[in-house]
Every structure is written in structure tokens, then in C-alpha cells.
C-alpha positions in Angstrom: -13.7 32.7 -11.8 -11.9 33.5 -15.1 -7.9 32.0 -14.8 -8.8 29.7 -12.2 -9.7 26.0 -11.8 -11.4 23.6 -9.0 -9.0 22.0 -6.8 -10.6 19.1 -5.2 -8.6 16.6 -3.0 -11.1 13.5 -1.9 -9.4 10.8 0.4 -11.1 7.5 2.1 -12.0 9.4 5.0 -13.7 12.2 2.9 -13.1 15.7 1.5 -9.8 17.2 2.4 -10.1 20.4 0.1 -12.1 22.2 -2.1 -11.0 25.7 -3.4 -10.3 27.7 -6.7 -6.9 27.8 -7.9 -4.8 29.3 -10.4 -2.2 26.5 -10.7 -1.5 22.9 -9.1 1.7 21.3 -8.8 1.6 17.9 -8.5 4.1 14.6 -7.3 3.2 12.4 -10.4 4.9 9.1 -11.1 7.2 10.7 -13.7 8.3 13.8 -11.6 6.7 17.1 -10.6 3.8 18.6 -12.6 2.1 21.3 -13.1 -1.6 21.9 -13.8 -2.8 25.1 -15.2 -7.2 26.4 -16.4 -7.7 24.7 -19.2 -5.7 21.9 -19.3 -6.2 19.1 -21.8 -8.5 16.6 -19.6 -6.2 13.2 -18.1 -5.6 11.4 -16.1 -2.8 11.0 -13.4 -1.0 8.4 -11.0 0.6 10.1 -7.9 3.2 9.7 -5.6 4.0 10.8 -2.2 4.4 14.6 -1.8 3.3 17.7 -1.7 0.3 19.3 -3.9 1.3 23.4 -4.2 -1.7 25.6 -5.3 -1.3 29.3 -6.4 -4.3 31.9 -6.6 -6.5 33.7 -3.8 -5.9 31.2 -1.2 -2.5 30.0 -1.9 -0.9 26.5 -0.3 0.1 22.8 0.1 -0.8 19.5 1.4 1.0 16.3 1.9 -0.5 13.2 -0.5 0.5 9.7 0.1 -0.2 8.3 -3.6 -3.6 8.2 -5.5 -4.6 9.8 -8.8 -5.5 13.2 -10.6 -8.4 13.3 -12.8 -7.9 16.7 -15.2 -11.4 17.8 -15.7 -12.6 20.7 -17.9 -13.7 22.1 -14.9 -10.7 21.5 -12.8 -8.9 19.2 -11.0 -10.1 16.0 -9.0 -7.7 14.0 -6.4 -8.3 10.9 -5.2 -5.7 10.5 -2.8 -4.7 7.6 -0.1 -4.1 9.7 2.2 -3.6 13.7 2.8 -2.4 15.5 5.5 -1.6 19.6 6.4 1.4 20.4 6.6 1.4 21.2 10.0 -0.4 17.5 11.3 2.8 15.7 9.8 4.0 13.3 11.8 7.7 13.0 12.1 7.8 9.8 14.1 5.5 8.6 11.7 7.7 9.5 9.0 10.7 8.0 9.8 8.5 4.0 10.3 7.7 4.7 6.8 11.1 5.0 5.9 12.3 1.9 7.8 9.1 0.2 6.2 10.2 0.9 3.0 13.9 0.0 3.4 13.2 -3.3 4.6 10.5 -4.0 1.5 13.8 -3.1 -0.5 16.1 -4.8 1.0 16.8 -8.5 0.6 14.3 -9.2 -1.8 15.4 -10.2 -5.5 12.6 -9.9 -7.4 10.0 -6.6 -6.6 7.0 -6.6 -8.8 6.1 -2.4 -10.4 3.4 -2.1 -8.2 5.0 -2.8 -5.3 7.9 -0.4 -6.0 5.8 2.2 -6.7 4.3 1.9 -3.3 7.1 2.0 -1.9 8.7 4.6 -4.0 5.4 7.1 -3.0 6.3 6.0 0.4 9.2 7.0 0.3 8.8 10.3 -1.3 6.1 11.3 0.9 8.1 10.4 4.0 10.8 12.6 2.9 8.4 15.0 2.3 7.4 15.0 5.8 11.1 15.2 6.9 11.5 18.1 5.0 9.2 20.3 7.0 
């Protein structure tokens, strides 16, 4: 399809998506971006949050972290985890959030990986809340 791309989203547990897109936004590391056909290939880290398609089929899902690989052909997710919408867990959500205030608190030193764990944590715990 001219205008479109190949959204993909892969997770440990297998394919969550597959479909044909006219944009992507994505939760990168650096803030919200978007992904448009014929983007210059890349790669990027992910946070927690929500992926937002336009086109035919129009949407979101919830990501917990992973990467996007910006293909000529589209887009490929690898993500930790990914959820619809309407599966979020609330409860779930909110021992996230306690997880992640505890592995903040107290501690003097925090290494980056860590706190971007925790920060994707974080942001895709809110994200849940905010449904």
C-alpha cells in the first residue's frame, strides 16, 4: 500500500500485531516519536507507553520497554511486554509503581540501566492508570 508502512510488534511470548499503518507514535527514551513511510532506517530504545498507529485500522497498545528497528519496509518492535488497552491491569499497575518507588528510594548510587528500567516502568504504569 502506497503511504503506508508494516507495523509489527513481537514480544517473548510471540506476535502481538501485525498491520499496515500510516503513522507510529512511539514512547522512545528521549520522548514521544513519531514514525512516518519512508523513514530513514534506525534503530530505537523504548520506554513504557503507548504505541498510536493511524491508517485503515487505526489504534494503540501498551509496551513495557524494548526496541524499534525502522526498516525500509516498516516498522519492527521488539517489546518486553505488550498489552491492549482494554487487558490493562490496574492493580497491576499500581505494584509497579510501588516497585519502582522503592528501587528509587534509599539507594545512593543507581547505575543508567537500572534507571531506565525503572523509568519505563514507571511510564508504562502511568500509562495504565491513565486509561
Amino acid at each position: 500500500m502506497a503511504g503506508t508502512l508494516r507495523l509489527e510488534i513481537v514480544t517473548p511470548t510471540g506476535r502481538a500485531l501485525d498491520l499496515a499503518a500510516a503513522d507510529v507514535r512511539l514512547p522512545s527514551v528521549m520522548g514521544e516519536m513519531d514514525v512516518l513511510p519512508e523513514h530513514r532506517p534506525g534503530l530505537i530504545k523504548l520506554t513504557g507507553g503507548f504505541v498510536r498507529w493511524g491508517g485503515a485500522q487505526p489504534g494503540e497498545i501498551l509496551i513495557r520497554g524494548g526496541i524499534a528497528e525502522v526498516r525500509p519496509d516498516g516498522l519492527l518492535i521488539l517489546a518486553d511486554q505488550a498489552i491492549k488497552p482494554a487487558d490493562a491491569d490496574r492493580a497491576a499497575a499500581l505494584v509497579i509503581l510501588e516497585k519502582v518507588a522503592e528501587g528509587l528510594g534509599g539507594v545512593e548510587f543507581i547505575d543508567d540501566d537500572r534507571l531506565a528500567r525503572l523509568t519505563g516502568d514507571r511510564a508504562y504504569a502511568e500509562a495504565v492508570l491513565s486509561l
